[in-house]
Steps between C-alpha positions, in 0.01 A plus 500: 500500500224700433421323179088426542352566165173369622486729703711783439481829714414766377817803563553865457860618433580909566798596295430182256637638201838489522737377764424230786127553435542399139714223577241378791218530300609281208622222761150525597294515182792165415310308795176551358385796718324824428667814533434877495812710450476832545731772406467917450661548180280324183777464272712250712152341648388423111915383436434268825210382343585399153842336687273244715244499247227281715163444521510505864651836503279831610712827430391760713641872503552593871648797709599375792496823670164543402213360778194515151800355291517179758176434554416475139763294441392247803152555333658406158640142617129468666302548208822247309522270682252457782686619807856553597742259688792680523681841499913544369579860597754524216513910418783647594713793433867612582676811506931489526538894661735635740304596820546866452320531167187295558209656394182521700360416145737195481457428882069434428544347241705162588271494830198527314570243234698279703317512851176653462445298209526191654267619763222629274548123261458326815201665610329512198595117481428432876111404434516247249837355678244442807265305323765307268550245812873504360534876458852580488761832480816494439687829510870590348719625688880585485829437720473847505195419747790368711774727505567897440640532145604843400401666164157339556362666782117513419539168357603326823210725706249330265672139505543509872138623505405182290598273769267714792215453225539112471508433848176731575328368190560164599367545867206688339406207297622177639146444686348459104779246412686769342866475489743836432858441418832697352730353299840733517754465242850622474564704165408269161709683186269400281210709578374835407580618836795281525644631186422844613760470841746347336467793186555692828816294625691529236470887494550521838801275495660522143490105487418247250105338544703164565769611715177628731300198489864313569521703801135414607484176479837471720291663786206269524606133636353286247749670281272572190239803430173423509281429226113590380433160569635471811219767639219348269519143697488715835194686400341144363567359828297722690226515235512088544290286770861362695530873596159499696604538839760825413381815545686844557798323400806719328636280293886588403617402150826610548715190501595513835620890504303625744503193744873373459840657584714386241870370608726560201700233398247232642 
């Protein structure tokens, strides 16, 4: 799947320094395709770099939040690499704060990074996309795009506001073959941000890291956590040509958590 190096796409990545982007974008550069990752902070986009050390590979420093910061970074993997095929609205940001102490500061900035981000990307991207003939986005979302979660208050806003923005996007842009999809995963560990909630889990709960991820994994049917991989075949899916006909799909990588009532003892 998705393995054409004849003629490889040619893919953005927000947030492709670390994380799911990071893990996306060297799953892509494997199959022979040409990717742009972007990030805001230089030192872990040149640590990204050396890591998949490939020809194919176009660091660009981007701030998502930041409508000159997009373009030129759409205008980047132009003047790279001929055009643009595809969008992964990877950037994200979390904050774990008890409702009464959010900031206003704190508050603007998970929206900005998380939701207006991946607005501003995919309008910046949203020319070239047209004329790719296979233009494609494919936005991350979160379970917490699903359900109220406390602690994370502007987090969920922005996630749940994710899922509005893929289903308007894709309506916007289906007419030019354009599809627009969100893949939402439950919690991975092994992220940054992963390794961030469960930092604050264990303060918040006095347990050990695997007594937590114990507890997790009960909760979600398939009876495991979920892995990087796991979301990296999702987003490869809907970058691939057998997900053609899906658009404004919300895609739940969640092992069943969100769609299955577990009977204990079955």
């Amino acid at each position: 799947m998705l393995d054409n190096r004849s003629n490889p796409r040619r893919v953005l990545v927000t947030g492709g320094a670390n994380g799911f982007g990071l893990a996306t974008a060297r799953a892509l550069l494997d199959r022979g395709h040409q990717v742009g990752i972007g990030d805001v902070d230089p030192r872990k986009l040149e640590r990204a770099s050396r890591t998949l050390n490939h020809p194919h590979l176009l660091p660009i420093g981007l701030d998502v939040t930041s409508r000159q910061s997009a373009r030129a970074a759409v205008e980047a993997c132009r003047t790279g690499f001929g055009g643009l095929d595809a969008l992964i609205n990877s950037a994200g940001v979390i904050h774990m704060t008890p409702l009464d102490e959010i900031t206003e500061r704190e508050w603007n900035h998970v929206i900005d990074v998380d939701l207006k981000g991946t607005f501003l990307c995919s309008q910046a991207a949203a020319p070239l996309l047209r004329r790719s003939g296979r233009g494609r986005i494919v936005n991350i979302g979160s379970d917490a795009a699903r359900i109220g979660c406390p602690q994370i208050v502007p987090y969920c806003a922005a996630k749940f506001g994710v899922v509005g923005l893929t289903k308007s996007l894709a309506a916007e842009l289906a007419a030019d073959g354009v599809t627009v999809n969100c893949v939402s995963p439950v919690g991975v560990s092994t992220t940054g941000m992963g390794r961030s909630v469960l930092q604050r889990k264990i303060e918040l709960s006095g347990q050990a890291p695997e007594d937590i991820l114990a507890a997790t994994a009960a909760e979600i049917p398939l009876q495991r956590n979920p892995t990087t991989a796991d979301i990296v075949h999702a987003i490869l899916f809907f970058l691939s040509d057998e997900s053609a006909f899906l658009t404004g799909v919300v895609l739940d990588v969640d092992g069943g958590m969100l769609s299955i009532l577990p009977v204990r003892g079955t």
